[in-house]
C-alpha positions as CSV (number, residue, x, y, z in Angstrom):
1,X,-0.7,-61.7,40.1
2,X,2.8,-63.3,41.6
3,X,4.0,-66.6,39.9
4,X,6.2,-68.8,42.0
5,X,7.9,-71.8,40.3
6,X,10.7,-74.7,40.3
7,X,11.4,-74.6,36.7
8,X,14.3,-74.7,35.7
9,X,13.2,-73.4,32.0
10,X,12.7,-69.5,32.4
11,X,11.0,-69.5,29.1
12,X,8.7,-72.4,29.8
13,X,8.2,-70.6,33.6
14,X,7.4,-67.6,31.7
15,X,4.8,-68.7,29.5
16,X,3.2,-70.8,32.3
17,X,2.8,-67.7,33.8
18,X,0.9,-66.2,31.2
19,X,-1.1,-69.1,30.2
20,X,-2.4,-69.0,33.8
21,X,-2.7,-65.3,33.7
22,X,-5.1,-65.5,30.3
23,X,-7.3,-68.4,31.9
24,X,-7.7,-66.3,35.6
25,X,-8.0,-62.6,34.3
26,X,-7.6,-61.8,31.1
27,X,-10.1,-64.4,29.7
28,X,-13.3,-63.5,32.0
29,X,-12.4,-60.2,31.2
30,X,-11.9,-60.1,27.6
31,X,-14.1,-63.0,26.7
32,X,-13.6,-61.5,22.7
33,X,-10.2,-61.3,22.8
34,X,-8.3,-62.7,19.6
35,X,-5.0,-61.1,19.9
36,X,-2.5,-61.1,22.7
37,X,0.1,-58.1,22.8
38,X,3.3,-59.3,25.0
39,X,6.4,-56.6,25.4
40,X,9.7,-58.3,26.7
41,X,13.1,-57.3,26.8
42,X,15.4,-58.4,24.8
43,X,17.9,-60.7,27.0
44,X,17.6,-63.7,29.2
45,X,15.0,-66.5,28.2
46,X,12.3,-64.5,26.5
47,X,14.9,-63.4,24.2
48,X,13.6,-62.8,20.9
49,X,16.4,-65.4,19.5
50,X,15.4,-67.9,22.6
51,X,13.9,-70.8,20.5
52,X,12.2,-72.5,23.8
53,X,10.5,-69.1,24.1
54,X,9.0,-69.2,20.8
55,X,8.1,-72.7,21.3
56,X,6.0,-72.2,24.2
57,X,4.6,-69.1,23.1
58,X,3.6,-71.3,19.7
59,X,2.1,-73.7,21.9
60,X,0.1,-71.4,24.2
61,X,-1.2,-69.6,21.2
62,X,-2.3,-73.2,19.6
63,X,-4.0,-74.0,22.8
64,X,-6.2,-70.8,23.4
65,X,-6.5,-69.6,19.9
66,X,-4.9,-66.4,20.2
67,X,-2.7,-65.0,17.9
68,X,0.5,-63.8,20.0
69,X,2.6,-60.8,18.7
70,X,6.1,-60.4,20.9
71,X,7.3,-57.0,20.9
72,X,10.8,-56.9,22.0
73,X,12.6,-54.0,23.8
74,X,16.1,-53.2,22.5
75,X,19.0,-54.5,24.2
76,X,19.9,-52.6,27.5
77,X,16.7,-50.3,27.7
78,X,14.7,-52.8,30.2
79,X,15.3,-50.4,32.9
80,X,13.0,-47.9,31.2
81,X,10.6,-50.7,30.6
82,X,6.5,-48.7,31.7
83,X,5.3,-50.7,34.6
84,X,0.8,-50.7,34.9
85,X,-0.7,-50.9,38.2
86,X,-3.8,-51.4,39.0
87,X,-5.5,-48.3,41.2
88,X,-8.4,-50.4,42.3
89,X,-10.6,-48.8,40.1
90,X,-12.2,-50.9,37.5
91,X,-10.7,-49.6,33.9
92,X,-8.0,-47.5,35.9
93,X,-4.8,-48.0,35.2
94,X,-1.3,-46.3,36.1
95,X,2.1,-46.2,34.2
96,X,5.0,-45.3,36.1
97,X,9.1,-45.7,35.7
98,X,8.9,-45.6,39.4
99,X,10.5,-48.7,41.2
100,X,7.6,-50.8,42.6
């Protein structure tokens, strides 16, 4: 999923991005889900001390129910950050550190 915006709030961009995320995939898919597990890093707008960040994440978890846990990367260690993809295989998933 791409998400393309004008917002000039990364944090509220961010969690728009997820909230549409939840209701195209993640919901159909996991129509049981009650918990949503989000890793970040631990800079920019989804900073753990970014209080637009948790104020939209509050929001989004008010709106669909879920309870949302943040788990925050330390400082500087984004790069090594796993990145899934999809194989195209239904339950298939890869973890790289390769660049995408």
């Amino acid at each position: 999923m791409v998400s393309v915006g004008e917002r000039a709030d990364t944090a509220e961009f961010a969690v728009e991005t997820i909230r549409r995320w939840w209701r195209s995939m993640a919901k159909p898919r996991f129509e049981q889900a009650t918990r949503l597990l989000i890793t970040a890093d631990a800079g920019g707008s989804n900073g753990y001390r970014v209080r637009a960040w948790k104020k939209e994440l509050a929001a989004l978890a008010d709106e669909t129910g879920l309870e949302i846990t943040v788990c925050h990367y330390p400082p500087g260690t984004s790069k090594w950050n796993k990145i899934v993809l999809y194989t195209g295989f239904p339950g298939v998933y890869e973890v790289t550190n390769e660049a995408v």
